[in-house]
PyMOL Python script that loads the backbone (N, CA, C, O; Angstrom):
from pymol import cmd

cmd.read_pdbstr("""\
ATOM      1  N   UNK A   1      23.511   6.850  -1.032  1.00  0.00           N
ATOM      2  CA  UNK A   1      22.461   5.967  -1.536  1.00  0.00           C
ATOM      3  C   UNK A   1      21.459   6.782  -2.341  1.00  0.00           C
ATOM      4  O   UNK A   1      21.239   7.940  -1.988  1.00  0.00           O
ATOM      5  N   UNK A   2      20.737   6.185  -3.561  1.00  0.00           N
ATOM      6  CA  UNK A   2      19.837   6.634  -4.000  1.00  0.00           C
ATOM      7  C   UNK A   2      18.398   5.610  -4.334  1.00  0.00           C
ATOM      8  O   UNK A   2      18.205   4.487  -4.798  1.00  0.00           O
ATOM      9  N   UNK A   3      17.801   6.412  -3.951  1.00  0.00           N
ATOM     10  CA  UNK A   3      16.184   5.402  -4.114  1.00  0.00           C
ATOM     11  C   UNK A   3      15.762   5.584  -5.724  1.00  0.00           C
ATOM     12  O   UNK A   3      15.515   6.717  -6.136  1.00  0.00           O
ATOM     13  N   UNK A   4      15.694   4.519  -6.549  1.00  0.00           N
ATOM     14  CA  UNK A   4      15.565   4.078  -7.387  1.00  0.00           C
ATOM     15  C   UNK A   4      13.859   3.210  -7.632  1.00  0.00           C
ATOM     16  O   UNK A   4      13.594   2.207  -6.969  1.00  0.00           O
ATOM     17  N   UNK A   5      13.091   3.659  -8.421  1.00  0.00           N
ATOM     18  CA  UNK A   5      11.548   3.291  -8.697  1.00  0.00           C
ATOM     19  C   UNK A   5      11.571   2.071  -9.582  1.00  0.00           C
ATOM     20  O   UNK A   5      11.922   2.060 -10.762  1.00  0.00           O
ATOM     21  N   UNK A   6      11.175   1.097  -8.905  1.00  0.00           N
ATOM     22  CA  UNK A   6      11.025  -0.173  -9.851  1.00  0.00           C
ATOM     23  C   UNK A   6       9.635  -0.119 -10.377  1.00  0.00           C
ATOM     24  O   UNK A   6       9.271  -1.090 -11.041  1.00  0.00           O
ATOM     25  N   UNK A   7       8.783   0.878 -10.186  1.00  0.00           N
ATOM     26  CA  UNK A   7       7.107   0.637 -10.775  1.00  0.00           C
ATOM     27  C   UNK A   7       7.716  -0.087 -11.775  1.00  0.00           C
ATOM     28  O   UNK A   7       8.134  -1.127 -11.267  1.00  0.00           O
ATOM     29  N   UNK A   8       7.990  -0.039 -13.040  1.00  0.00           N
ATOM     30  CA  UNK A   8       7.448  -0.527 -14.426  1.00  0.00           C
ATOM     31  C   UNK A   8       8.040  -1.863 -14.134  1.00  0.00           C
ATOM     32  O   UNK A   8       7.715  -2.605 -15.061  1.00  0.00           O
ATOM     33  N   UNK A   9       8.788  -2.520 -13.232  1.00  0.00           N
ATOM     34  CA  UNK A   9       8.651  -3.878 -13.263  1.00  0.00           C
ATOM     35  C   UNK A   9       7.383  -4.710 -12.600  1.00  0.00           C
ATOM     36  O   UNK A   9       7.036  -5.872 -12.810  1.00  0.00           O
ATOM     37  N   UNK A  10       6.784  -3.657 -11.679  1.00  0.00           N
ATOM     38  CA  UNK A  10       6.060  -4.382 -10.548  1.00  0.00           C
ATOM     39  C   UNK A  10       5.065  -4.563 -11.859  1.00  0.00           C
ATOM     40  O   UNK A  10       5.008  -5.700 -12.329  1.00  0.00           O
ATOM     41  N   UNK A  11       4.315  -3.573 -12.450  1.00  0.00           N
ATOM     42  CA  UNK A  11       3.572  -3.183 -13.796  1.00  0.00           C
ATOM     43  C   UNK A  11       3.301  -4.748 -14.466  1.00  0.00           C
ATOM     44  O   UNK A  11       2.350  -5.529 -14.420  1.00  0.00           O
ATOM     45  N   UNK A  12       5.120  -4.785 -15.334  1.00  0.00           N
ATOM     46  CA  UNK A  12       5.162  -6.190 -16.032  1.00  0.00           C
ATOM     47  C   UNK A  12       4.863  -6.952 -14.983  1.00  0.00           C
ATOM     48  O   UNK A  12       3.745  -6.676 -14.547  1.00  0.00           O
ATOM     49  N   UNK A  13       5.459  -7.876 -14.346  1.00  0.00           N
ATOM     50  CA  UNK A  13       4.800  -8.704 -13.740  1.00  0.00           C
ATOM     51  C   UNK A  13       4.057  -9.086 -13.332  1.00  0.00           C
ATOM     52  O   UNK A  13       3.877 -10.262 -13.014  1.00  0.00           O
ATOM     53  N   UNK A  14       3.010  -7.683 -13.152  1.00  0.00           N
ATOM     54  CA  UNK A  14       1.052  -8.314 -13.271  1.00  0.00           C
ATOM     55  C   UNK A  14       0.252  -7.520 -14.121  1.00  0.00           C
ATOM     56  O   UNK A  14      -0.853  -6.984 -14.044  1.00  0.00           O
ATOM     57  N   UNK A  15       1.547  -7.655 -15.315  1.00  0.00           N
ATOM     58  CA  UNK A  15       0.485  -7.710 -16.574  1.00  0.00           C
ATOM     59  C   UNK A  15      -0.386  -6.785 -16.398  1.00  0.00           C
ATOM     60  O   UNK A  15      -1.523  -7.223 -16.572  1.00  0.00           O
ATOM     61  N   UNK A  16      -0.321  -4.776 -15.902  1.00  0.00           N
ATOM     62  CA  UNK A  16      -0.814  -4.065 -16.185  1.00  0.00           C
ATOM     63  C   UNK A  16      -0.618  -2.964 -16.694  1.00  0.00           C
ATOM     64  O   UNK A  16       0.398  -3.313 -17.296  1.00  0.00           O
ATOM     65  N   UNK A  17      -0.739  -1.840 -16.987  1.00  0.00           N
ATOM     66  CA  UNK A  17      -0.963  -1.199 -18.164  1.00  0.00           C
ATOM     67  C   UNK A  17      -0.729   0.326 -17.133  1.00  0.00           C
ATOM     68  O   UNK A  17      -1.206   0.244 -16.001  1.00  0.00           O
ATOM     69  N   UNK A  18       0.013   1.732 -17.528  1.00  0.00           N
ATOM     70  CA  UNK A  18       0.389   2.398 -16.505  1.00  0.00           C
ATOM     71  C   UNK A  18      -1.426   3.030 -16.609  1.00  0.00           C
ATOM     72  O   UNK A  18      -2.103   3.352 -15.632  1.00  0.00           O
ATOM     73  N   UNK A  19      -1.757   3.056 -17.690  1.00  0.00           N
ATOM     74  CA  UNK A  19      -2.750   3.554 -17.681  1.00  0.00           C
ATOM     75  C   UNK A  19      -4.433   2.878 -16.561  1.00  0.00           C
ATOM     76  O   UNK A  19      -5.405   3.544 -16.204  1.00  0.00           O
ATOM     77  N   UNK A  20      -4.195   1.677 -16.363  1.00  0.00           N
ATOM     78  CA  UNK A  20      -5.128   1.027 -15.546  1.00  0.00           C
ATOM     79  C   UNK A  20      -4.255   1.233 -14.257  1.00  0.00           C
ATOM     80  O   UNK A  20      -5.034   1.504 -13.343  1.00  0.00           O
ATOM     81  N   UNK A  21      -3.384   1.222 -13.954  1.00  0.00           N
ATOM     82  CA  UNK A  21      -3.260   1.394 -11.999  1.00  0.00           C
ATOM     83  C   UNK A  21      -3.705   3.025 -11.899  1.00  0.00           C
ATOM     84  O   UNK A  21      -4.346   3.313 -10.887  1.00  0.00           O
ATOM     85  N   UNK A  22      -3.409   4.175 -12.907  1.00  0.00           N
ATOM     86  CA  UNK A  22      -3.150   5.531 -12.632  1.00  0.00           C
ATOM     87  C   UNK A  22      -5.085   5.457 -12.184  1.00  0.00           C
ATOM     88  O   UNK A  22      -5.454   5.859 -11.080  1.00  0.00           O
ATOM     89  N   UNK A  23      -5.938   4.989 -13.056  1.00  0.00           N
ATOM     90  CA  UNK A  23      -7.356   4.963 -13.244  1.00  0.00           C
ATOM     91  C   UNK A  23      -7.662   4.120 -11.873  1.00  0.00           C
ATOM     92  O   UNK A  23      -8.650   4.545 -11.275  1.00  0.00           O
ATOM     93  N   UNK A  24      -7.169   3.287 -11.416  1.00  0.00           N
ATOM     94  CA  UNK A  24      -7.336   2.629 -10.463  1.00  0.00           C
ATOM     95  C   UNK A  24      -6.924   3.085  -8.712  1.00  0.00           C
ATOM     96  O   UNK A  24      -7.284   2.686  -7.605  1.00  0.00           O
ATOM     97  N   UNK A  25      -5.949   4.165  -9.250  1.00  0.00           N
ATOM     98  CA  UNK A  25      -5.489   4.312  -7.514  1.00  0.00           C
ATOM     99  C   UNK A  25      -5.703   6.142  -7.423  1.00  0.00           C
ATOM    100  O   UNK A  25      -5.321   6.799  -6.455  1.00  0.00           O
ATOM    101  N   UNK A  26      -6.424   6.766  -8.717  1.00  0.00           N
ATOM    102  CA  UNK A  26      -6.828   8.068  -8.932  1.00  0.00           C
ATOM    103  C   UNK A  26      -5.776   9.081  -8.941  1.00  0.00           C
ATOM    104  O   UNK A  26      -5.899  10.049  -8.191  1.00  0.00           O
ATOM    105  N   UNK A  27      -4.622   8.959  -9.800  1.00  0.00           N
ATOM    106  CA  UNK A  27      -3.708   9.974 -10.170  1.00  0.00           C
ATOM    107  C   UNK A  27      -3.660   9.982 -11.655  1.00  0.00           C
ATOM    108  O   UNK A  27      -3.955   9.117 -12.479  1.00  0.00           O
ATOM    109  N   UNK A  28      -3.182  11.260 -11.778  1.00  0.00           N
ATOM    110  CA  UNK A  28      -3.458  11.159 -13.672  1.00  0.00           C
ATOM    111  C   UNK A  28      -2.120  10.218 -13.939  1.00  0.00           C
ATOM    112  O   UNK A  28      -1.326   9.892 -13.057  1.00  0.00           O
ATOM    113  N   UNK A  29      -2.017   9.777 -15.608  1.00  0.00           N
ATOM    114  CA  UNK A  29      -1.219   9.343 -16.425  1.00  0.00           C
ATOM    115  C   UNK A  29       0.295   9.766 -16.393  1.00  0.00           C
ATOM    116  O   UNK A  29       1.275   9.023 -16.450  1.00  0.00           O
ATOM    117  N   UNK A  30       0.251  11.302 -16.275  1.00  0.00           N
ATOM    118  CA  UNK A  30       1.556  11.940 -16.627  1.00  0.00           C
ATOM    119  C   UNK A  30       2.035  11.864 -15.165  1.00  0.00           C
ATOM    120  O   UNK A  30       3.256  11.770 -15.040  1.00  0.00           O
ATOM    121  N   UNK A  31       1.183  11.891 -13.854  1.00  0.00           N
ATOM    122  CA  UNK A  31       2.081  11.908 -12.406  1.00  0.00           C
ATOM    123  C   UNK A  31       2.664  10.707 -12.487  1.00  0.00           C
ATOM    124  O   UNK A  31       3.857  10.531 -12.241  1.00  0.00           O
ATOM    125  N   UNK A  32       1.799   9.731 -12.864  1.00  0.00           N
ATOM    126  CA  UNK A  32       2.815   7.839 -12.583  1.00  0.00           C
ATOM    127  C   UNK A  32       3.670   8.331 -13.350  1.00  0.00           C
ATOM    128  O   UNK A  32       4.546   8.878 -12.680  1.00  0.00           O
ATOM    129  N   UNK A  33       3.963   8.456 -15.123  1.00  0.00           N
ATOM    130  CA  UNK A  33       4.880   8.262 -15.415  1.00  0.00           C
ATOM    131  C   UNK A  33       6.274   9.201 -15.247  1.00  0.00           C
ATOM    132  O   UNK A  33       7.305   8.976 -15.882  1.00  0.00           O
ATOM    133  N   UNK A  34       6.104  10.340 -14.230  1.00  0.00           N
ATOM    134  CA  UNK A  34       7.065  10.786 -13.806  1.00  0.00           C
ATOM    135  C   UNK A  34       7.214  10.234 -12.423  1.00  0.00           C
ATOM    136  O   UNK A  34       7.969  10.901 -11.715  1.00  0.00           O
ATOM    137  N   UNK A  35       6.657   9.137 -11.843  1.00  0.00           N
ATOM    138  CA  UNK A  35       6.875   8.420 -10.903  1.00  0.00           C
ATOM    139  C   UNK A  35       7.618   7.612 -11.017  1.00  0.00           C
ATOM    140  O   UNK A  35       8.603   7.521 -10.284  1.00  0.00           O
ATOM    141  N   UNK A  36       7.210   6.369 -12.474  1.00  0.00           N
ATOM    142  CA  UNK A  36       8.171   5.588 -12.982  1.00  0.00           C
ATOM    143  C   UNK A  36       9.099   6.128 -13.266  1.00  0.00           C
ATOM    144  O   UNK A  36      10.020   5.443 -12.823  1.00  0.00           O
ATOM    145  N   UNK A  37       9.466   6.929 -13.727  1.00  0.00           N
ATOM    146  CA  UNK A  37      11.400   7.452 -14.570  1.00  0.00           C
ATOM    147  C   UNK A  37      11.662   8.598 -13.223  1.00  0.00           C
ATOM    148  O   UNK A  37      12.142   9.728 -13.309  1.00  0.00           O
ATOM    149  N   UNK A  38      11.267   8.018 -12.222  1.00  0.00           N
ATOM    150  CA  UNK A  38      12.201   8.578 -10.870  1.00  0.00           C
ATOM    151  C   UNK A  38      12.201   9.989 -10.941  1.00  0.00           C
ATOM    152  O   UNK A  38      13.164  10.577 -10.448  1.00  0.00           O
ATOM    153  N   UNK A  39      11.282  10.641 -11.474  1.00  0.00           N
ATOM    154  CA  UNK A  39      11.483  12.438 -11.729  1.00  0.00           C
ATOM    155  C   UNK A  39      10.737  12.698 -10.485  1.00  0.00           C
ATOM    156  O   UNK A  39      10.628  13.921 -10.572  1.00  0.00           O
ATOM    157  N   UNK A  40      10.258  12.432  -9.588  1.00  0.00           N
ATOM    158  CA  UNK A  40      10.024  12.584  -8.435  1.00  0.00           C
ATOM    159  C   UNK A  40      10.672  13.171  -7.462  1.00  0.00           C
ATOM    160  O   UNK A  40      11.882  12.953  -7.420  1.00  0.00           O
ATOM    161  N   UNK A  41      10.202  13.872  -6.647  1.00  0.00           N
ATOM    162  CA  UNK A  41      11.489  14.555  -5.148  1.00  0.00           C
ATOM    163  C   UNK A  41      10.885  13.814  -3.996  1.00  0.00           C
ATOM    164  O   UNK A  41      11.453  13.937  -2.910  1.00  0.00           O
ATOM    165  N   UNK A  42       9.791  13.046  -4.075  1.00  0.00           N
ATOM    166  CA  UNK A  42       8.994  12.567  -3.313  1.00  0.00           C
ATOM    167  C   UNK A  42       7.506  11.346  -3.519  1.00  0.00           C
ATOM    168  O   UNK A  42       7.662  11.014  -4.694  1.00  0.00           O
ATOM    169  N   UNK A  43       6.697  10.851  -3.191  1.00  0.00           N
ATOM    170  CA  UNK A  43       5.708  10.052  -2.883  1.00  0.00           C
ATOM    171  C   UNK A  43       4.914  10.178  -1.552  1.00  0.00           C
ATOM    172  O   UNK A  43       5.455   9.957  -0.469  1.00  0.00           O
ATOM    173  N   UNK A  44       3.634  10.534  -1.670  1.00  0.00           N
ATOM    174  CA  UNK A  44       3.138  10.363  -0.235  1.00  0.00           C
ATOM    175  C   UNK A  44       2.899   8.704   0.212  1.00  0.00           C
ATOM    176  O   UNK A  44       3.072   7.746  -0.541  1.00  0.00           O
ATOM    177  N   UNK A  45       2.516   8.657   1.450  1.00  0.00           N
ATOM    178  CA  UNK A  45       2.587   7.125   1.484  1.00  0.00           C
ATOM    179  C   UNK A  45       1.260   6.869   1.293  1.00  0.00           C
ATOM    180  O   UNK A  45       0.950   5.699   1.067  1.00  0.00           O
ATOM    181  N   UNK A  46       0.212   7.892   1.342  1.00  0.00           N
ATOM    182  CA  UNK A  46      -1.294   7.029   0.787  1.00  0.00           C
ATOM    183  C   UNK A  46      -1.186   7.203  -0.688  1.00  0.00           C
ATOM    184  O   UNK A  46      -2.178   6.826  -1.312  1.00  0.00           O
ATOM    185  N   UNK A  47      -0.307   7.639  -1.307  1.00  0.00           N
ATOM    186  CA  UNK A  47      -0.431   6.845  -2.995  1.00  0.00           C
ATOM    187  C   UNK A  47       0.586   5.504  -3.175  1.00  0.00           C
ATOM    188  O   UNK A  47       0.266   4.539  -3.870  1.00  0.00           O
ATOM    189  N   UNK A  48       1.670   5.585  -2.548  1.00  0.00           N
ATOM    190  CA  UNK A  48       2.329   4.468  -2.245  1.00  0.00           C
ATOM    191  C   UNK A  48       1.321   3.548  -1.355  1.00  0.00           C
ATOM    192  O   UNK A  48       1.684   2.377  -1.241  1.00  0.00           O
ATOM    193  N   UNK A  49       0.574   3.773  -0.958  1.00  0.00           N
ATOM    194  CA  UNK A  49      -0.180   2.516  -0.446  1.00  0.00           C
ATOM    195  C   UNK A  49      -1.321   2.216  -1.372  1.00  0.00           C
ATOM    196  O   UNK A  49      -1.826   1.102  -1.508  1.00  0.00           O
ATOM    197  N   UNK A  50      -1.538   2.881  -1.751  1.00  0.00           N
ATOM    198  CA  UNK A  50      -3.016   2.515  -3.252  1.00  0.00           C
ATOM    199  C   UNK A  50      -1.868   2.022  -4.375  1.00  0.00           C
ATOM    200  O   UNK A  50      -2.259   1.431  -5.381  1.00  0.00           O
ATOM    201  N   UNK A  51      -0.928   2.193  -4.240  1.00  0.00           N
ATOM    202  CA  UNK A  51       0.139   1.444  -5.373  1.00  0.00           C
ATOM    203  C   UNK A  51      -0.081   0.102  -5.270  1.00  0.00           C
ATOM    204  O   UNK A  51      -0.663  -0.727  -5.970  1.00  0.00           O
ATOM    205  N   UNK A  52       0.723   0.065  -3.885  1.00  0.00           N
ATOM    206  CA  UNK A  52       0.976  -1.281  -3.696  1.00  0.00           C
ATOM    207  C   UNK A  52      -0.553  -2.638  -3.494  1.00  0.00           C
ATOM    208  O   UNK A  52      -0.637  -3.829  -3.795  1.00  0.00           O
ATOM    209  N   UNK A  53      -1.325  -1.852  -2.979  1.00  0.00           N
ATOM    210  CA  UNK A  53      -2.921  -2.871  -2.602  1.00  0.00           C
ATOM    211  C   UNK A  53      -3.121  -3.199  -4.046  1.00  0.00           C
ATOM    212  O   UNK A  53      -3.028  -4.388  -4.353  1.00  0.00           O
ATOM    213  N   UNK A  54      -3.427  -2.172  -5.138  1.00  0.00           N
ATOM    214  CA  UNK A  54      -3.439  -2.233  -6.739  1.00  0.00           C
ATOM    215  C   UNK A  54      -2.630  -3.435  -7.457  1.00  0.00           C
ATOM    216  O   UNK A  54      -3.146  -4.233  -8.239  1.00  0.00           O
ATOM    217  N   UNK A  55      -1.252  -3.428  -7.053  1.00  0.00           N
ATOM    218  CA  UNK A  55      -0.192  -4.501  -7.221  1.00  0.00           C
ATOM    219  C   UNK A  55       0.167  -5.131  -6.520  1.00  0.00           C
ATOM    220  O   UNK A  55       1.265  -5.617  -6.791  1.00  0.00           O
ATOM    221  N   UNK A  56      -0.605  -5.628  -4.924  1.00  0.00           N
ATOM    222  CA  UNK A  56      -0.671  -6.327  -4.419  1.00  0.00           C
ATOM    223  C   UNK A  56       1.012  -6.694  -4.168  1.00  0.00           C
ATOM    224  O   UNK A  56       1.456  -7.769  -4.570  1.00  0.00           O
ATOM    225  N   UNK A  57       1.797  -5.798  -3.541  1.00  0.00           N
ATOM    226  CA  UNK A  57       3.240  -5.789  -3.071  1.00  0.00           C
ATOM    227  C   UNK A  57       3.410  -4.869  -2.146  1.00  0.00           C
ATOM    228  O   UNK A  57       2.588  -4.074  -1.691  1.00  0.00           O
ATOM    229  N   UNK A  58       4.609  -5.031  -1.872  1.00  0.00           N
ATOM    230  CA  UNK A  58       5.113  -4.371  -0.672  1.00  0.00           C
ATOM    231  C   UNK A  58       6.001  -2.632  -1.216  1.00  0.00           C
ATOM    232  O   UNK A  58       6.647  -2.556  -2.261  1.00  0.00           O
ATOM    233  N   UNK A  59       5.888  -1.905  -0.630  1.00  0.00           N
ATOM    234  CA  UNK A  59       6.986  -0.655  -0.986  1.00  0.00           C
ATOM    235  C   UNK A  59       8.296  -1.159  -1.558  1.00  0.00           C
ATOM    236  O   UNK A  59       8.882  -0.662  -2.519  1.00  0.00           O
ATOM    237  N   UNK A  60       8.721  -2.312  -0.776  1.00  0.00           N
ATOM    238  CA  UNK A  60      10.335  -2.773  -0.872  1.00  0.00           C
ATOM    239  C   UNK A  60      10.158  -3.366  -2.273  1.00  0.00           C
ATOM    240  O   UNK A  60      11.221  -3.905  -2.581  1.00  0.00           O
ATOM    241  N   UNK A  61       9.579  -3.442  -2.891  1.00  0.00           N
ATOM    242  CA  UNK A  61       9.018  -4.259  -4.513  1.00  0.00           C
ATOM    243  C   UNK A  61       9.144  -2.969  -5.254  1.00  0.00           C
ATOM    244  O   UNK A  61       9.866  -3.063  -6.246  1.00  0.00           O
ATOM    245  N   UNK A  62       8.573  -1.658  -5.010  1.00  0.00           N
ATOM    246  CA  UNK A  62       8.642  -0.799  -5.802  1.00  0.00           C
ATOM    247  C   UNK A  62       9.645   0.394  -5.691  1.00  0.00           C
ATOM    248  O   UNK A  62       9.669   1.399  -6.402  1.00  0.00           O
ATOM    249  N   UNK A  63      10.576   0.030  -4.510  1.00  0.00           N
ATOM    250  CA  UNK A  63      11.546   1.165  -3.856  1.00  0.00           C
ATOM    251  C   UNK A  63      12.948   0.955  -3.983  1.00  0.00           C
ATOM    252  O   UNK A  63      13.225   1.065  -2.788  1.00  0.00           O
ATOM    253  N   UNK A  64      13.903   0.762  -4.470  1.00  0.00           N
ATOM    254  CA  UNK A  64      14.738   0.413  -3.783  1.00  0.00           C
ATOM    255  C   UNK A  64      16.142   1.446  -3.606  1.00  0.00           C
ATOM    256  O   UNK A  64      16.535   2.273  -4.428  1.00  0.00           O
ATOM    257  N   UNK A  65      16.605   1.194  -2.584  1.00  0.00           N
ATOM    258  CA  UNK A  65      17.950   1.861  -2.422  1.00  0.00           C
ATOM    259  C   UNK A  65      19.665   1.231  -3.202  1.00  0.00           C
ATOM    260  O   UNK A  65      20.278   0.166  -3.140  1.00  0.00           O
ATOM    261  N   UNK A  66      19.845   2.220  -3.712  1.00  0.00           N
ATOM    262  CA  UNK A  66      21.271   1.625  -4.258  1.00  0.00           C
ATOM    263  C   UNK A  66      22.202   2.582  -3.873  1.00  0.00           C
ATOM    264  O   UNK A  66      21.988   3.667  -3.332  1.00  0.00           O
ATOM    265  N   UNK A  67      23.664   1.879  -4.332  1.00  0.00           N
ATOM    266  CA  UNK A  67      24.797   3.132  -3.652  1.00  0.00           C
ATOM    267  C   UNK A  67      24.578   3.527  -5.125  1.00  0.00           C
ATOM    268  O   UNK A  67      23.962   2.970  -6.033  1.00  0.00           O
ATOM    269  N   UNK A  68      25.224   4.573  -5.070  1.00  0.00           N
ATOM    270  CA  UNK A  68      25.746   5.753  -6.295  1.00  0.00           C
ATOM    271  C   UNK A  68      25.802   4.874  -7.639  1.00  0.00           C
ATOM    272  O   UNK A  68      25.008   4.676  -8.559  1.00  0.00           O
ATOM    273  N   UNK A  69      26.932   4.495  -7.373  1.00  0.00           N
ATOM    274  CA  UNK A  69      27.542   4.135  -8.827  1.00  0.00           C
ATOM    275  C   UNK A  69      26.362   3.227  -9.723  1.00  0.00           C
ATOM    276  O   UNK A  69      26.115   3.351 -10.923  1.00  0.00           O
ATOM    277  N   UNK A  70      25.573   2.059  -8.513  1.00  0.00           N
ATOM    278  CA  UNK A  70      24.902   1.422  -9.431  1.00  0.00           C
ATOM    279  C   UNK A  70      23.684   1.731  -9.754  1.00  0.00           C
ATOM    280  O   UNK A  70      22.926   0.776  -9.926  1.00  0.00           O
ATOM    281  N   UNK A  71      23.168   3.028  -9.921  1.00  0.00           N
ATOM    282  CA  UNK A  71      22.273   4.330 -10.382  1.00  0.00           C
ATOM    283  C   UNK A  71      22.044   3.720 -12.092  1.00  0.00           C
ATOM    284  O   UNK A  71      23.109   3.478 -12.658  1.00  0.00           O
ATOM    285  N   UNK A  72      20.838   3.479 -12.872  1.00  0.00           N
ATOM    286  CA  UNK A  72      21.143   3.335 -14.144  1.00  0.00           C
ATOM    287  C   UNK A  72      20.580   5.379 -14.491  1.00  0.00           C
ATOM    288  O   UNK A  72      19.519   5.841 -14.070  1.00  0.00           O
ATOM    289  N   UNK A  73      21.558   6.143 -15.255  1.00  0.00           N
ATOM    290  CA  UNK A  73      21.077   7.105 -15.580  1.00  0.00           C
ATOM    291  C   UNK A  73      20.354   7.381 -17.110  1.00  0.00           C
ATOM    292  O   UNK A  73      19.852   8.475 -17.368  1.00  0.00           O
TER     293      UNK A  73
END
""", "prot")
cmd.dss("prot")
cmd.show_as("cartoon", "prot")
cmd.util.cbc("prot")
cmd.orient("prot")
């Protein structure tokens, strides 16, 4: 299995901007967007939780697990 980052959908769907959650939950610009394109080895869960209060969702909205193959690379 691989955990796969849906941020930039949670993003579209309430219509915000990477630049207003990064300003909003206090990480720079360039950490989200190596958050969004999954370049990550990790997330703590108090930025995953200022994520989600920000976008008002759950982890399972911005996380998900897939098997292998259906990985988009």
């Amino acid at each position: 299995m691989d955990i796969v980052v849906r941020l930039d959908v949670m993003l579209a769907l309430r219509k915000m901007k990477s630049r207003e959650l990064a300003a909003e939950i206090g990480i720079s610009e360039q950490n989200l967007s190596l958050l969004k394109s999954g370049k990550v080895k990790g997330i703590r869960f108090e930025t995953l939780s200022r994520i989600c209060e920000a976008l008002d969702c759950q982890p399972g909205d911005i996380l998900e697990a897939v098997e292998h193959r259906d990985v988009e690379k």
